[in-house]
C-alpha positions as a printed Julia matrix, in Angstrom:
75×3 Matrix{Float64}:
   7.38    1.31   -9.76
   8.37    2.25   -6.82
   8.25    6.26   -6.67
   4.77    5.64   -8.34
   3.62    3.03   -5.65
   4.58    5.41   -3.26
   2.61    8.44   -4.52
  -0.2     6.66   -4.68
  -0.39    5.48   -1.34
   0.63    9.18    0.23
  -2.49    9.97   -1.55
  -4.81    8.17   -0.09
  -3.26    8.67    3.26
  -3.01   12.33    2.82
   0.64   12.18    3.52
   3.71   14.03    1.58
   5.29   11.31   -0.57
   8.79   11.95    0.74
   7.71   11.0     4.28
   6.51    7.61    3.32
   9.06    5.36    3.41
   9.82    1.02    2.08
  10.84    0.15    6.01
   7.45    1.79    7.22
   5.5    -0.15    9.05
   2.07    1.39    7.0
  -0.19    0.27   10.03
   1.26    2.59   12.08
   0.68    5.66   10.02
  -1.98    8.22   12.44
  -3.54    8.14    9.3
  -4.26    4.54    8.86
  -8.06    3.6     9.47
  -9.97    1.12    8.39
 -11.21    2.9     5.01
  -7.63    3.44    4.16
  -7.3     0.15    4.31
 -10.05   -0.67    1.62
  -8.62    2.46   -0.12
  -5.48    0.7    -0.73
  -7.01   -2.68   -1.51
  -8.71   -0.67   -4.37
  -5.9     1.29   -5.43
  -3.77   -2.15   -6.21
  -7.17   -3.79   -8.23
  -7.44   -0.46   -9.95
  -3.79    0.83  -10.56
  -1.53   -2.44  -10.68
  -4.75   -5.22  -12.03
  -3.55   -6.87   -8.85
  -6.35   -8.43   -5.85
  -5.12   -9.17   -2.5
  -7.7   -10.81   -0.37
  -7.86   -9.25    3.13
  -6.62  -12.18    5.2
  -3.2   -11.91    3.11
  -2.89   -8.32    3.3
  -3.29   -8.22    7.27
   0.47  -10.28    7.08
   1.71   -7.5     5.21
   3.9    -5.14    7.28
   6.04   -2.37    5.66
   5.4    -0.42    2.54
   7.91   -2.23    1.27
   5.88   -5.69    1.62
   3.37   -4.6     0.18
   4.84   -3.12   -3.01
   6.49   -6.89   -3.14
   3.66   -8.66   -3.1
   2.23   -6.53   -5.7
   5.17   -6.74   -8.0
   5.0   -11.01   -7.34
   1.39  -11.23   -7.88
   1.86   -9.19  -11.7
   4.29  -11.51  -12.55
């Protein structure tokens, strides 16, 4: 899951795959904005069948958090 998590995400930030890394803080990308942000929210419903609501995703830090909390909320 997680070469695919992270291919997916490079995508929508426009970002070659091998520079995106689990200790990244993904906040801190230049290319983070706020319609990356719904980008990615979308990209978990769509790809993993998994809904974070916003006020839980602004505690996520790293890349790596996030693909956590997507691989605890599938179960």
């Amino acid at each position: 899951m997680e070469q695919n998590f992270i291919e997916l995400l490079s995508e929508i930030l426009e970002k070659e795959s091998s520079t995106v890394k689990l200790e990244d803080t993904f906040r801190d990308y230049d290319e983070w904005d706020s319609l990356a942000n719904l980008s990615v929210i979308a990209m978990l419903d769509d790809e993993y069948d998994v809904h974070i609501e916003s006020k839980d995703f602004k505690n996520l830090i790293t890349v790596g958090d996030l693909m956590n909390e997507v691989q605890k909320r599938k179960g």
